[in-house]
Steps between C-alpha positions, in 0.01 A plus 500: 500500500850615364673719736569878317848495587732227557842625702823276485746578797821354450694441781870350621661446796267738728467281779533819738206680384285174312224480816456898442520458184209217485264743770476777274417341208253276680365826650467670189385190299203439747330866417569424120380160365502569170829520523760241505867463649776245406825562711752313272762307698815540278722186630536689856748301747413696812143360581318740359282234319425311832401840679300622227310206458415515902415800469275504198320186657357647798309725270373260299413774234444325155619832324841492594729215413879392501643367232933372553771261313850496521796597399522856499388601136472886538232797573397512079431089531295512862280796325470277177430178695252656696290707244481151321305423835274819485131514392427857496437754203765736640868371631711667740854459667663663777760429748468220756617696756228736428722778423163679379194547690248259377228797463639587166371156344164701463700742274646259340190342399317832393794583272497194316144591395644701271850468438672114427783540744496675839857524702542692820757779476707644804615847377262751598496292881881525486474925359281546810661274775849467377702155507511266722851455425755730288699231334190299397369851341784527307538177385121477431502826310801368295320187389234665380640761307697174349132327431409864301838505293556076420136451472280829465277424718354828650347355809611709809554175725527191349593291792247557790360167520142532480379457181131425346390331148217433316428081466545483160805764524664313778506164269624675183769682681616198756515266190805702384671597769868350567655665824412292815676719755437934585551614135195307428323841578621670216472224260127508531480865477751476192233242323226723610634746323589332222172352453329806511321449853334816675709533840364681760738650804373528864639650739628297816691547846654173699342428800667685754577212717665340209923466560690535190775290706304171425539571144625187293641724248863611603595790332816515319493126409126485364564826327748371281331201438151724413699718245638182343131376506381797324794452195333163452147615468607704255704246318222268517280771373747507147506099521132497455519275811159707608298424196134359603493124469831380703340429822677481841458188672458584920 
């Protein structure tokens, strides 16, 4: 039997937190066998391969798997080279660090009943609760407005990472998609849009033990880059570099 949803965790350089990471998805996976989990080792040089494989092994549990290569390719190619991996009708990513709580999967999996595209979106958590951190708020809030002017895209967060597709969705949308690093987010919403794909928006709060200090994204630099990032999607967009046909290669 396929399992219903197949979830891709990528993951770099988490060597603190890889043996917690590995108990709670082993935890959750055992109450849900249908089901699956691929943490996505992304080139790490810490030993977070070696302590995630110990880790998963004791468990033995044939639903959860780790997949790893090296170099260092980037977040958008560990969530490509796992989903090629996957088996189930609905596809999922969300942060290896499990920034999210893992109960929203089932969410995740009821909105892509009816919708193509599922993502996770932190505003109404962050109207109740506030930020975590001011800076990141701004910066965050910035971004996005940038996504809605250089892109249109009217999501209200396009960069929580937890994210759910259809199968069939999942392949047309990955087959296109050119960013390998964080902007990859909002390339596949971009080509959602553009190809006319029902999105659906839940809402979702980080785990409150999460740290935004372990964050791999550092602020000023990445932002730059992102904005850059979001200039070429839209050149590529005019190029007719997204037309249906030129394939990526992982």
């Amino acid at each position: 039997m396929h399992p219903s949803l197949s979830v891709v965790l990528p993951i770099y350089n988490e060597a603190g937190i890889a043996a917690a990471v590995a108990a709670r998805i082993t935890n959750f996976a055992a109450s849900r066998p249908d089901y699956e989990f691929l943490l996505v080792d992304d080139g790490s040089v810490d030993g977070t391969p070696e302590i995630l494989s110990t880790a998963l092994a004791k468990s033995s549990l044939p639903n959860v798997r780790l997949l790893r290569y090296a170099p260092n390719r980037g977040k958008g190619h560990a969530v490509l080279f796992g989903f090629r991996q996957t088996k189930g009708e609905y596809l999922c990513f969300t942060d290896g660090d499990l920034a999210y709580p893992l109960d929203y999967l089932e969410q995740i999996a009821v909105a892509l009943q009816e919708s193509d595209v599922a993502i996770g979106s932190r505003t109404p958590c962050r109207a109740s609760q506030g930020a975590p951190n001011l800076r990141r708020r701004f910066l965050g809030l910035a971004y996005n407005r940038l996504v809605h002017f250089i892109l249109g895209l009217p999501y209200a967060d396009t960069q929580a990472g937890f994210k759910g597709f259809r199968r069939a969705s999942a392949q047309r949308l990955f087959s296109l998609l050119q960013a390998n690093g964080f902007s990859f987010d909002v390339e596949i919403l971009f080509l959602a849009k553009k190809l006319g794909y029902r999105v659906r928006e839940i809402p979702v709060c980080p785990a409150k033990d999460h740290s935004y200090k372990t964050g791999k994204v550092k602020l000023l630099r990445d932002s730059a880059s992102m904005l850059i990032d979001l200039c070429r999607i839209r050149i590529r967009d005019w190029l007719g570099l997204y037309d249906e046909g030129k394939t990526r290669t992982p």
